[in-house]
N, C-alpha and C positions, 0 to 999 in steps of 0.2 A: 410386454417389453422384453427386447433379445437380452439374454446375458450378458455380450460382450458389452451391452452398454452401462449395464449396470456395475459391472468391473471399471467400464472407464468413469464411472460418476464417482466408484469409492477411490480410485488413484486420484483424481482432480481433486475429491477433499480432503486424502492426505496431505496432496502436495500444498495445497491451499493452507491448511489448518498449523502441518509442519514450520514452514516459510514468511508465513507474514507476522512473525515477532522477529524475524533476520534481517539483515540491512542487506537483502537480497531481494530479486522482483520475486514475488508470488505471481504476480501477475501475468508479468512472462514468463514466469516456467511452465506454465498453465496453458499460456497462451500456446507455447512451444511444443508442445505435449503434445495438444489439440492439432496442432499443425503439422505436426512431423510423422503423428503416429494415428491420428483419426482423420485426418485428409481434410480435414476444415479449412476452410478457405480463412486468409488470416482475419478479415474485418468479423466474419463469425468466430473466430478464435479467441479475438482481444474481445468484445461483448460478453461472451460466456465467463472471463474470466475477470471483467466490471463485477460481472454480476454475483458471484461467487465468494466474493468478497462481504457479502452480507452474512454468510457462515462465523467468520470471525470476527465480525462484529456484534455480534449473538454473543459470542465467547468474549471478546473482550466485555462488552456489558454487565454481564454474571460475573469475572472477573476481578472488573474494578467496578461495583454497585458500593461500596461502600463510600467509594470517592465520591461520585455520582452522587449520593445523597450529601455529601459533605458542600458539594457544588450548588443545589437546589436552596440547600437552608441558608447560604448568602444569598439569594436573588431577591427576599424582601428587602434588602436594605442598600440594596445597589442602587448607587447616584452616580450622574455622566460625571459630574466634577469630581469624582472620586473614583472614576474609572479604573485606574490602576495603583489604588494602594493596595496595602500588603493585603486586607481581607477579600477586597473585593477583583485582583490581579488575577488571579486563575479563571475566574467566570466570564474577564472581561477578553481575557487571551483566548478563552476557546471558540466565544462566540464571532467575534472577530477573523477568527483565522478561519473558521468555517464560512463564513461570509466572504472571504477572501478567496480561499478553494474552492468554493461554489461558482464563483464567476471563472475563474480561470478553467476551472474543467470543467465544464461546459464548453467555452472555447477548445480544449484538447482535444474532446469527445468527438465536436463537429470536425477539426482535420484531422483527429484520427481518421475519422469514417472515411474521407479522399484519401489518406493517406496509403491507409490497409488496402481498399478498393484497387487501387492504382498495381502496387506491390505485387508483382509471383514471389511463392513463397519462399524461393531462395534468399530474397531481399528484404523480406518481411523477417524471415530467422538473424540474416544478417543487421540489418536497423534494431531489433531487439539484442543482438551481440553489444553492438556501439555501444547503445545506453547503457548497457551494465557496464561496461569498461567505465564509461562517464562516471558512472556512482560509482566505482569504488575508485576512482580518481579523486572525487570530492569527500571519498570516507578520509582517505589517507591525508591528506590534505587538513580533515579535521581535527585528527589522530595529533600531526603533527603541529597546528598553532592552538588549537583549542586549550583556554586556561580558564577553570573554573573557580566558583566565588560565588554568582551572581545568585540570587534565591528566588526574586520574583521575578515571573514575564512583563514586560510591557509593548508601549505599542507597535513597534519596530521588530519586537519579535512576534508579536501575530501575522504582522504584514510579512513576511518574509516566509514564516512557516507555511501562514498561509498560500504563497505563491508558490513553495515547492511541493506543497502535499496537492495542489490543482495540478502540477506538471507529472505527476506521479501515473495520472493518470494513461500518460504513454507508456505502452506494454518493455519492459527492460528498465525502467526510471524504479530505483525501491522507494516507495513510503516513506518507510520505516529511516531507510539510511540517508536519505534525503534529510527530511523534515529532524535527525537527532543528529545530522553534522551541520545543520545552521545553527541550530541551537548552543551544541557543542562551542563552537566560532565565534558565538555572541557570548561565551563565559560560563554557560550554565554546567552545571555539575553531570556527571552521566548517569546514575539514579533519579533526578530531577529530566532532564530529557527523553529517558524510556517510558515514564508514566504522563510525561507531557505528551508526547506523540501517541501513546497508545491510547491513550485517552482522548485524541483528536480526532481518532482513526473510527472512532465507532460511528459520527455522525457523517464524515467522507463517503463511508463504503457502506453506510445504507443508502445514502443519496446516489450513490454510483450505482448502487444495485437497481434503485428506481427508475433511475436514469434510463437505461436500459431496457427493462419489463415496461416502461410506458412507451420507449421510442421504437420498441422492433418487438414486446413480447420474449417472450425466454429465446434465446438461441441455443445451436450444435445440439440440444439431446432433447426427450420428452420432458414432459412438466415433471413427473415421476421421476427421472433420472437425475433432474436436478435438484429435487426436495432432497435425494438421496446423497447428493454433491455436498449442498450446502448441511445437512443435518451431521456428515460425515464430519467434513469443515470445525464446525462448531464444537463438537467433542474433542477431535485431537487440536484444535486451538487451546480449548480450556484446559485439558490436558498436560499441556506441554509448555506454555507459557512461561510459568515458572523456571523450568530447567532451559530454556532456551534462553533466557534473561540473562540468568546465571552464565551460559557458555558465551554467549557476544561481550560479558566483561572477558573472557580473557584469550578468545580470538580475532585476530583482525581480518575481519570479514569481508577488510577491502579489498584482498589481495582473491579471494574466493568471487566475488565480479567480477573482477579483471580478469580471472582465469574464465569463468565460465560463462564474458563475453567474446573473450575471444575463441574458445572452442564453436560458439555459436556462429560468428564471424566466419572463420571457417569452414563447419558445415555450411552457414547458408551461399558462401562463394563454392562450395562443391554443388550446390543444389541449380545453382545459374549455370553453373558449365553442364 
């Protein structure tokens, strides 16, 4: 295995491990990385960075295992008619919303694939600029009517988180800032939001990681570089978690997509001409 690739597998799990507790794409910065600076053509760009995603869902799992098990020891007593009261609301929001992102990203997945395919990659950097402007249009947005109260999820907030953490899956679209400004918007608290999402995120981004390894095998590097991607991933996920939590309460992280979809923007209308 060359060196320079194993330098690009530990930048990608920085960037990866860094990023996906931020209401910023990981995914496209990943993607962009890949594309600007390893010559990846963008449909292998956004793959590798599907898949990548399975690093910090490692880290989120280790993470939050205590929740996890908090979550399992309701499932003996989970009835449909009691779907969403107060005990059984958490287990029935996550299964639900994963249900709900499962179908939709799968649909994204398959127009991504035309989508990237179609794209040079001037216009591929530039459509990953947009969507970040979009999400931090929608942070701010939540910044500004979101009033908190609410304590449990129910079914309208699966369905909805659900359908933004499936749209997520376009390279530029954040997760994270998606999925905790709907929530935000439907009243819930932002400590309640961050462990809602983050804790949605681990069965998302193994399934997206699968996604992937089944439909095309590993893409952009050897199997080796990518053990090396995602194990990097996983440590400065777990790592950092903590203190990145802490910094998105008291920066507005909307105004940082906006910025750095429109530098994207940019570059990628300098990359057409």
């Amino acid at each position: 295995m060359q060196v320079d690739e194993t330098v690009v597998a530990v930048i990608l799990g920085l960037v990866q491990g860094a990023l996906e507790w931020l209401p910023v794409s990981s995914e496209g910065t990943v993607a962009l990385v890949l594309t600007l600076f390893a010559g990846e053509a963008p449909v292998v760009a956004t793959r590798f960075a599907l898949f990548l995603h399975s690093g910090t869902a490692i880290a989120a799992t280790v993470f939050y295992r205590s929740d996890i098990v908090a979550l399992l020891r309701t499932l003996p007593d989970w009835q449909p008619r009691a779907a969403f009261d107060d005990e059984s609301a958490s287990l029935s929001f996550y299964v639900l919303a994963t249900l709900v992102s499962g179908v939709v990203g799968i649909s994204m997945y398959l127009t991504l694939a035309e989508l990237a395919s179609e794209l040079a990659g001037g216009g591929f950097v530039a459509l990953i600029g947009a969507l970040l402007v979009g999400t931090g249009l929608i942070q701010r947005t939540a910044e500004q009517r979101g009033h908190g109260g609410r304590e449990s999820p129910d079914a309208v907030d699966a369905l909805l988180v659900g359908v933004m953490q499936g749209l997520a899956l376009l390279p530029g679209v954040s997760r994270s800032g998606t999925t905790v400004s709907a929530l935000l918007l439907r009243g819930h608290e932002g400590e309640a939001t961050l462990r809602l999402s983050f804790l949605l995120s681990i069965p998302a981004s193994l399934g997206a990681g699968l996604l992937v390894v089944v439909d095309e095998g590993v893409p952009a590097v050897s199997p080796e570089a990518a053990m090396i991607a995602i194990g990097v991933s996983a440590v400065v996920g777990f790592l950092t978690v903590s203190a990145l939590v802490a910094v998105v309460r008291r920066v507005a992280f909307w105004g940082v997509c906006v910025g750095f979809g429109a530098l994207a923007i940019l570059g990628g209308a300098l990359l057409v001409v």
